[in-house]
N, C-alpha and C positions, 0 to 999 in steps of 0.2 A: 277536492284537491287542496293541496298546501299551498300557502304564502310563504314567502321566503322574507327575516327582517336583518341584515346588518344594522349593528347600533356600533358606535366608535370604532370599529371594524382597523386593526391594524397589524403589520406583518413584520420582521425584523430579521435581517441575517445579521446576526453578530451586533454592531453599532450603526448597520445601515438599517434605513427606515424606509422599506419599497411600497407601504401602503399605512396611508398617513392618517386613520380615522374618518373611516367611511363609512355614511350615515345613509341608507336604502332600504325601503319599503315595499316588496314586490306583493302584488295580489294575487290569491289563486285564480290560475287559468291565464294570466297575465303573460303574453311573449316579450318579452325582455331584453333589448339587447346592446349590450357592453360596446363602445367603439373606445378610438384612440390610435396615435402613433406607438409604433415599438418601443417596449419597457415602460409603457402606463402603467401597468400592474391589472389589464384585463385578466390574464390568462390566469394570473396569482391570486386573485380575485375567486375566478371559478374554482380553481384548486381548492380553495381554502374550504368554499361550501361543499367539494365533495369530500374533502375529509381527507385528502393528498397533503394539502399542506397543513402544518400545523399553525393554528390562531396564537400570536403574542399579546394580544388585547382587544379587548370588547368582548361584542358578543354576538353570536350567530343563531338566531332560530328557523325552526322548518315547523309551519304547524305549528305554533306558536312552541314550540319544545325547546331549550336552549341545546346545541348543539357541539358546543366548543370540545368535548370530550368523548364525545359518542362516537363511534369505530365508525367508517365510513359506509359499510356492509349495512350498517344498518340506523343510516340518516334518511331512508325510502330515496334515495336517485338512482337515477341511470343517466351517466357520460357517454357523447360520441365524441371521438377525439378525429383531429386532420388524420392523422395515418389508420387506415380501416382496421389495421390488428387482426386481420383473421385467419384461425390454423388453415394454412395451406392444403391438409391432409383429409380436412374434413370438407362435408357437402354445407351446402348454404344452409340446409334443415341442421345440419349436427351444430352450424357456428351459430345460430339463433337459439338456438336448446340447449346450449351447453350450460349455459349458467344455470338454469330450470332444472336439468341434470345432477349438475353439482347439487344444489340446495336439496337436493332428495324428493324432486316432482315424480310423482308417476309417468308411463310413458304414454298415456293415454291423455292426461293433464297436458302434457309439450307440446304433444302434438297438435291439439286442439288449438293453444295461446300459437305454436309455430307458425298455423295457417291461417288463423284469425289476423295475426301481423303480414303475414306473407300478400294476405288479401287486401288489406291496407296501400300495401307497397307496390303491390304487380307485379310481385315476384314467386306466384304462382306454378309460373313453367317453368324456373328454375333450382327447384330446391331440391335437387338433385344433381343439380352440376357444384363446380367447386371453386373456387377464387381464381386461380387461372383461366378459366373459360370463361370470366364477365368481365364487364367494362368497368371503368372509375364508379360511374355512375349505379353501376348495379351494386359493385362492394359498397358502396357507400350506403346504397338503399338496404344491404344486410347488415352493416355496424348499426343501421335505426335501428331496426327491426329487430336487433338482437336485445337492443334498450327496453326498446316497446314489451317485449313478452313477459319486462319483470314488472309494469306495470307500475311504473315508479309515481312519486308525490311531485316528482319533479325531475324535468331533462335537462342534463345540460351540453350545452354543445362547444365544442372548442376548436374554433376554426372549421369547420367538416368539408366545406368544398374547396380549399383551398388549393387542393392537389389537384381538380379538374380543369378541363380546359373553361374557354367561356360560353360556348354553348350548354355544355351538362351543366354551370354553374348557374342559368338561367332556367331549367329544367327543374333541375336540385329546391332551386329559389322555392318554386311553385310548389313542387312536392311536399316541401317541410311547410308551408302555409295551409295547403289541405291537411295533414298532419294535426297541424295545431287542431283548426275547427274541428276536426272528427274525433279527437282526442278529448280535447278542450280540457288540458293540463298546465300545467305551468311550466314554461320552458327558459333558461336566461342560454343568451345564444352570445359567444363571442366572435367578433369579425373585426378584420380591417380596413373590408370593404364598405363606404358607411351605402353604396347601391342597395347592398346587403339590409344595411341595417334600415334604409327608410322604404325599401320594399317590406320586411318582415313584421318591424318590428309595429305593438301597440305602444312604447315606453322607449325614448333610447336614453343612455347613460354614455356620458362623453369623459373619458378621464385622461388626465395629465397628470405625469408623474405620483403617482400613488391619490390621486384627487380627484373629485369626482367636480368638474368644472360646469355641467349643466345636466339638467333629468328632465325630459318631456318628450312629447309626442313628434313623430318625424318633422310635422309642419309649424308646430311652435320654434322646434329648433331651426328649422330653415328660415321662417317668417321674422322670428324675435330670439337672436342669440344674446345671449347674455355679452358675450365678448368678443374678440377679434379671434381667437382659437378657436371658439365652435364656428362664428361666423367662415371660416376659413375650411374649417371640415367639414362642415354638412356644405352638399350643394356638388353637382359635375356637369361640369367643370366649375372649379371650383371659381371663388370672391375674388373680383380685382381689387387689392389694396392701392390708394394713391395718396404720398403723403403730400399734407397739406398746412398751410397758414392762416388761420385766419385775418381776411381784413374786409372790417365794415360787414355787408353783407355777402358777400363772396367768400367762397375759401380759393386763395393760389396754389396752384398743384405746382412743387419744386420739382418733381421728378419731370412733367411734361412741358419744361420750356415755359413755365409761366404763365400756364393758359389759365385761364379762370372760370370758375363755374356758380351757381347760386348755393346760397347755405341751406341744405336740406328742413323741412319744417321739424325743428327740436320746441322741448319744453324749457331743459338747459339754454342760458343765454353765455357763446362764448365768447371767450375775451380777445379783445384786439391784439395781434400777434401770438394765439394760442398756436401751438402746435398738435394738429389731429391727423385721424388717416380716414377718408374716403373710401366707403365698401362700396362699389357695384358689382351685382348679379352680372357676369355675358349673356342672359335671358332677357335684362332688363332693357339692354341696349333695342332701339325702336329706329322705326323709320322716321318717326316724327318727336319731339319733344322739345321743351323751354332749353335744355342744358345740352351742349355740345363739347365733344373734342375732336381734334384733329389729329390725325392720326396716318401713318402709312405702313401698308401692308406689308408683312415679312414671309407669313405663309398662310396661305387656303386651305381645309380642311373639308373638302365637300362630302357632304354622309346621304346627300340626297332631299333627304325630307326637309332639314336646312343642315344649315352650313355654319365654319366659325372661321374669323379672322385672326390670326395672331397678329397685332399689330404695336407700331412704338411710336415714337415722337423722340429723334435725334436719336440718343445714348439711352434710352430709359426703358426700363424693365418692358418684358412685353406682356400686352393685357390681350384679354381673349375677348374676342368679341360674337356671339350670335347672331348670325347675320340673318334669321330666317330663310327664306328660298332665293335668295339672290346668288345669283351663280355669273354673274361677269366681273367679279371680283378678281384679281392677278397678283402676283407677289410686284411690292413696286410702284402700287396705285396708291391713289391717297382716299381716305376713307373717314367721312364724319361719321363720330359715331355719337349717335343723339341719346338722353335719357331723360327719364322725368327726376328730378333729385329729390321727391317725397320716396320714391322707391329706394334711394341708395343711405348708407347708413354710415353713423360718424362715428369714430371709435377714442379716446383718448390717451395721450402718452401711454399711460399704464395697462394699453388696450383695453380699458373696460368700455362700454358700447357710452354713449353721449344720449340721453334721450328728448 
């Protein structure tokens, strides 16, 4: 299977610059997957490797082959995109062969790759029905399946379950992870969901504004962000920010009424009246630990297996808290909420992480 390389990879409409030089190294067989808020330039990103958008600089290889000019038809991918795209008119066998078709397959050849995919998918007893009579989930399992049969160097996926509810989207999840291993292809997957991405992926790529802000594994990124924007996106519910001052060995949290907590153990030594922010995980929060806040509840969240508190201190933003299985929590109560401060993380003015 092919590797995919972006080298100064950048994108241009007119004098705007929506993808600033971006430098990516994907390995064969590697699942891949792009996160980010709306207008990072994920989606622009994929485009561009399939040969939908056109590249204003750098350079794109598949297979170590440079790509920047080569017709899309024939950079070896196969696109599933959010909307399943499938003719209406046709059966689930005609909208998986169609492409095999076009290219001038025999009909013995389609057939064969149709149900080799079909068997893949479990869509076995339906290839003879037709887009109307299947669920989200099953169109969805024939936009793959329609990829899979051309046997590409490389999938790429662009948003695919977004149009499902959230059960088929945890279904979905698992399907395309079996996928992968059985495949064991190279696939870059975009999503906005990072659920998405730290279920899926082996690699994730976090970008802001046309920039690629951190690359690693789901648990590096959750364990060790580089900054206050991945720290804030990986993780759900997501990082309590709390900004803070330094003094002596404390930092004062301004937003919490002046509570004070210990200086988490850094390498950095910071300086007397520094201005930082304070990350805690709501997973991190314990029933026991050296560092506390005070806090009162605003809303209860019970999911069963545990629970989270919304909670504030006066006027100030509300932080989530994981209460594990405690359930006599009530909107109204007052609620310490304890941690250990080696677990939570210091960020700097410029949000880069403090280490």
């Amino acid at each position: 299977m092919s590797g995919v390389k972006l080298t100064n990879l950048r994108k241009s409409y007119g004098a705007v610059e929506v993808i600033r030089g971006v430098d990516l190294d994907i390995k064969p067989e590697e699942f891949v997957v792009f996160v980010g808020p709306s207008g990072c330039g994920k989606s622009t990103i994929l485009r561009m490797i399939a040969g939908l958008e056109e590249i204003s600089g750098g350079e794109l290889t598949i297979g170590g082959r440079v790509m920047n000019e080569v017709d899309a038809s024939k950079r070896g991918i196969a696109m599933v995109f959010q909307s399943y795209a499938l003719y209406p008119h046709m059966t689930v066998e005609q909208n998986m062969g169609f492409a095999l078709k076009y290219a001038g397959e025999s009909r013995d050849a389609i057939k064969q790759q149709v149900t080799d995919a079909a068997r893949i998918l479990g869509l076995e007893e339906l290839l003879d029905r037709k887009p109307k009579d299947l669920s989200g989930g099953q169109r969805q399992r024939v936009a793959i399946g329609r990829a899979i049969v051309r046997h590409p160097d490389v999938f790429l996926f662009d948003e695919p379950l977004s149009n499902l509810d959230a059960e088929l989207r945890v279904q979905m999840r698992i399907e395309i992870a079996r996928l992968h291993k059985e495949l064991k292809t190279t696939i870059i997957y975009v999503t906005h969901d990072q659920v998405e991405a730290m279920t899926l992926a082996d690699k994730i790529v976090v970008l802001r504004d046309g920039r690629i802000e951190q690359v690693g594994s789901p648990l590096t990124l959750y364990d060790d962000p580089v900054n206050q924007f991945v720290a804030g996106f990986i993780g759900s519910p997501k990082m309590n920010f709390l900004p803070a001052i330094v003094k002596g060995d404390t930092l004062v949290l301004t937003e919490l009424g002046g509570q004070t907590v210990p200086v988490p153990p850094l390498n950095n030594t910071l300086q007397e009246g520094e201005k930082v922010t304070l990350g805690i995980r709501p997973e991190h929060f314990r029933a026991e630990g050296p560092a506390s806040l005070e806090l009162a509840v605003e809303i209860v969240e019970n999911l069963g297996g545990e629970n989270y508190a919304y909670a504030s201190h006066g006027t100030s933003d509300v932080l989530t808290v994981n209460t594990g299985g405690a359930r006599d929590l009530a909107p109204g109560s007052a609620l310490t909420a304890r941690f250990d401060p080696a677990s939570a993380l210091v960020f700097a003015e410029d949000g880069m992480r403090l280490r």
